[in-house]
N, C-alpha and C positions, 0 to 999 in steps of 0.2 A: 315694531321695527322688522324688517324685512329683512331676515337672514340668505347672505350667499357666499353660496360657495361653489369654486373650480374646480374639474377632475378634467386629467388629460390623460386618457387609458392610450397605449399604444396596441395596435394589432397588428398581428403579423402577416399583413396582406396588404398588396399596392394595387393591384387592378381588377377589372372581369367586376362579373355580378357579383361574386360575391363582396366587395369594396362597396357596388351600389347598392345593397340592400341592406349594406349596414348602415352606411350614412342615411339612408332613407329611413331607417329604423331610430337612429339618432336625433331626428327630426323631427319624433311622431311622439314625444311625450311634453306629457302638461307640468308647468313649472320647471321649464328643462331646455334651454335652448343651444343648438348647435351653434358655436361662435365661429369654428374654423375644421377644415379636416385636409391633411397636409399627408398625400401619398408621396414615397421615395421607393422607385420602382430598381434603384438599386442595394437599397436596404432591404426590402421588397418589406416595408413598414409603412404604417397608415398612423400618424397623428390626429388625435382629434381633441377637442378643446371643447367642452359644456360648462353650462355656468346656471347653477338652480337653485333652488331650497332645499332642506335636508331631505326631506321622504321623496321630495321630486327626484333629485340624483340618486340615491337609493334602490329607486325602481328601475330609475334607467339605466344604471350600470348592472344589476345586473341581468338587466333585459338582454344589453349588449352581449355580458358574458356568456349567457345561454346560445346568440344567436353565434357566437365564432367557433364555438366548443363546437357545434355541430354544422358548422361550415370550411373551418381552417383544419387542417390537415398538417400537420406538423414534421411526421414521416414525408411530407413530400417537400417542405419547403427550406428555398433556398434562398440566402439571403447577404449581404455585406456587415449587417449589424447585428453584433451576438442577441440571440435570444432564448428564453428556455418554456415562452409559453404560446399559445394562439392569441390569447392577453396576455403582454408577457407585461406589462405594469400598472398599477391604475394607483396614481396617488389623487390626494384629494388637500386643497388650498382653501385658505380661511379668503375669502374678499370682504366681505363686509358684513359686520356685525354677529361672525364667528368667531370663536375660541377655538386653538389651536388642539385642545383639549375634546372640542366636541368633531371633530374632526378627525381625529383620533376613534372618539366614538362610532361614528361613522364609521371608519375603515374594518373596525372589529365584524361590525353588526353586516355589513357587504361581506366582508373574508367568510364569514359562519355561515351566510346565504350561496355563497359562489360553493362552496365545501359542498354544500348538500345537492349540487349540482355535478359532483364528480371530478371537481377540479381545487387541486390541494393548494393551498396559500402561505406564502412567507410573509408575513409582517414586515416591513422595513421602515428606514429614517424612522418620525418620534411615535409610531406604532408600535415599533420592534423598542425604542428605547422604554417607553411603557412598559411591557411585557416583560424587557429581560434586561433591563437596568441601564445605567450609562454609558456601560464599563464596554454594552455588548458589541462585538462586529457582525452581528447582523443587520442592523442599521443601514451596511452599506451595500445599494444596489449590485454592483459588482463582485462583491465580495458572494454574493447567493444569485449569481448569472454564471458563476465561472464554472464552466464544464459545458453549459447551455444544454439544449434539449436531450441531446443523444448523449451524455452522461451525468442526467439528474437521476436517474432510475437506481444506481448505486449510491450515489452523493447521498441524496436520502436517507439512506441506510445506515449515515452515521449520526449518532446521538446529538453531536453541535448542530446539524443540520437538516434537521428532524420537521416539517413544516409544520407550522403555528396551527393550521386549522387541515384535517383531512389526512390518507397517510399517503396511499400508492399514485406515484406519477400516471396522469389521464394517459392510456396507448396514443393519443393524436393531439391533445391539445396541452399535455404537457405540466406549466406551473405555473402559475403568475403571483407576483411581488405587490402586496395592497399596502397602502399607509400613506401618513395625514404630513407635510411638508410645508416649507415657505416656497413661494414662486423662485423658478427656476429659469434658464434659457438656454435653449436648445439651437448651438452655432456651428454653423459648420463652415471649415475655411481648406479654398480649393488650391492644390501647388503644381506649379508646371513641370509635373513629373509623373509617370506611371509608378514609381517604384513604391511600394508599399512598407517596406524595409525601413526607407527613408521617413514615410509618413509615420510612421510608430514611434522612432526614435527622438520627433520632435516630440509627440503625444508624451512621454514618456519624462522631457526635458521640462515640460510648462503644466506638466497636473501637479495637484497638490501631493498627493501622494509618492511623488516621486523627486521631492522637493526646491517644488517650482512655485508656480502658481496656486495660493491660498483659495477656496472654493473652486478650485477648476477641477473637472475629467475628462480625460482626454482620450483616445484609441486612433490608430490610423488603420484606415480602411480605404480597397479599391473604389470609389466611386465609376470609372468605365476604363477603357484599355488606353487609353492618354491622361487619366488625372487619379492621382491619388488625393485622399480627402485627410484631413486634420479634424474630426466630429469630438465635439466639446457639448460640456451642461456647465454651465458657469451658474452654480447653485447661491452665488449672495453678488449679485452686482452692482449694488452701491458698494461694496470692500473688494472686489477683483471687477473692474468694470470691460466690458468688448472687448473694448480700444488696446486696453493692457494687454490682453489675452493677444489679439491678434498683432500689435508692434513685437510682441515678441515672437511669436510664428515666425513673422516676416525675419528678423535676428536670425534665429535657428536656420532657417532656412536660405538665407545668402550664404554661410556658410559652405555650404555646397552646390552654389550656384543656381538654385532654382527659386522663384518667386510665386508670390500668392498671385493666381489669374483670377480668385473671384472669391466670395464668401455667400454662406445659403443661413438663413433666420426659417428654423422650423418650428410651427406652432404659432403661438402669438408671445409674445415682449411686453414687458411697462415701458409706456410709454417715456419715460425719465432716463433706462437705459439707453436707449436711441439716442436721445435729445445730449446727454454727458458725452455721448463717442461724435456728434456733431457739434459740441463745444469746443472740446480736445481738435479734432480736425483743422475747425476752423482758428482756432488760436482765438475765440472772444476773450477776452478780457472783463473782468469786474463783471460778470454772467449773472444774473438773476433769473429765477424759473419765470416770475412773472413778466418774465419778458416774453414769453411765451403767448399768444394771440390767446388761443385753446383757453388758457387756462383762466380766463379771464372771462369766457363768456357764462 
């Protein structure tokens, strides 16, 4: 049986050569195929989406990480979306005929390769719950982003926050976050407003953590000098589904007069989440998946 598995490393870079010579690098390994690579030139972040067998993903992550450590520049960049690495995440998804468990493995056996490479790693999601129990919040992305680049060199310094693999923050390339997850979606929903104030305080109203929306995170961020953004991970979308996430946006945000002008899908989606926010839309009734042509063939 033919084990696969997903990694969507984000980097911190949206255009120029150095964008094309990573994705051209992304392209060049066996057992390793690039499915998508999704630049946000106002995040000034690079999605990219692979999908391989273990030793295949293996090599090529951290082919990747070698080539941005020595191409992304950290002291220079600037960005919409908090970061604290040149990789600043690289989680790794079971698809098919992996264990969440081996995956896990994985992330270790990458974290201890990418270490000897100069760049120090946090374990997170069920990496970090591996390592340091249930109970720990290191699990959560956010939670070991906050400070981001230009104050992890202290952050460090303290014993809770000590990285999993490696010790001194890289001078240029910073930290990045390795560990083994269920699929996620990466939504971003746009309001017809510049004020960033306002985009927060919705972020704020609809995450989980802020006690809103179960499986949601949320931040608001400028996306350009007319739109501020609502940028969401809706981390279990069959139990907090789009549709949810963004009816209630739109809520929060009549409130003060302004409206959603558009919504952005970064990365790639299951196809089931799409198909549930065009059920909901359309008001079907008595729905069955296998109504679905696709699924059929």
């Amino acid at each position: 049986m033919q084990k696969i598995i997903e990694s969507i490393p984000n980097f911190s870079v949206s255009e120029g050569s150095v964008l094309e010579g990573l994705i051209s690098l992304a392209k060049s390994f066996s057992g390793v195929t690039l499915l998508d690579a999704s630049p946000d030139t106002s995040h000034n972040r690079t999605v990219v989406t692979l999908l391989g067998d273990y030793e295949g993903m293996k090599e090529a992550i951290v082919s990747l990480v070698k080539y941005a450590i020595e191409h992304i520049d950290l002291t220079k960049h600037k960005g919409e979306h908090p970061r604290m690495g040149a990789v600043d995440v690289i989680p790794f998804v079971p698809i098919k005929n992996v264990t969440m468990e081996e995956c896990v493995q994985l992330s270790r056996e990458v974290a201890e390769s990418v270490s000897q490479l100069g760049l120090p790693v946090f374990l997170y999601e069920e990496s970090a719950v591996f390592l340091h129990g249930k109970s720990t919040t290191r699990a959560n992305l956010a939670t070991l982003r906050k400070g981001e680049f230009e104050g992890m060199a202290e952050k460090i310094k303290e014993e809770k926050f000590k990285p999993d693999y490696g010790t001194e923050l890289h001078k240029t390339a910073g930290i990045v976050a390795v560990g083994a997850r269920m699929p996620l979606i990466a939504f971003n929903v746009n309001l017809s407003t510049a004020n960033v104030g306002l985009a927060n305080n919705i972020a704020k109203i609809i995450r989980g953590a802020g006690g809103g929306l179960k499986f949601v995170k949320a931040i608001g961020i400028a996306l350009n000098e007319h739109t501020a953004q609502v940028s969401m991970n809706l981390t279990n979308y069959e139990k907090t589904p789009i549709y949810r996430a963004l009816e209630l946006i739109k809520i929060e945000a009549a409130r003060y007069g302004v409206t959603v002008t558009g919504t952005e899908l970064i990365g790639l989606a299951p196809m089931d989440a799409l198909i549930d926010s065009a059920v909901y839309y359309m008001q079907i009734e008595n729905y069955e998946r296998d109504a679905i042509l696709e699924r059929r063939l």
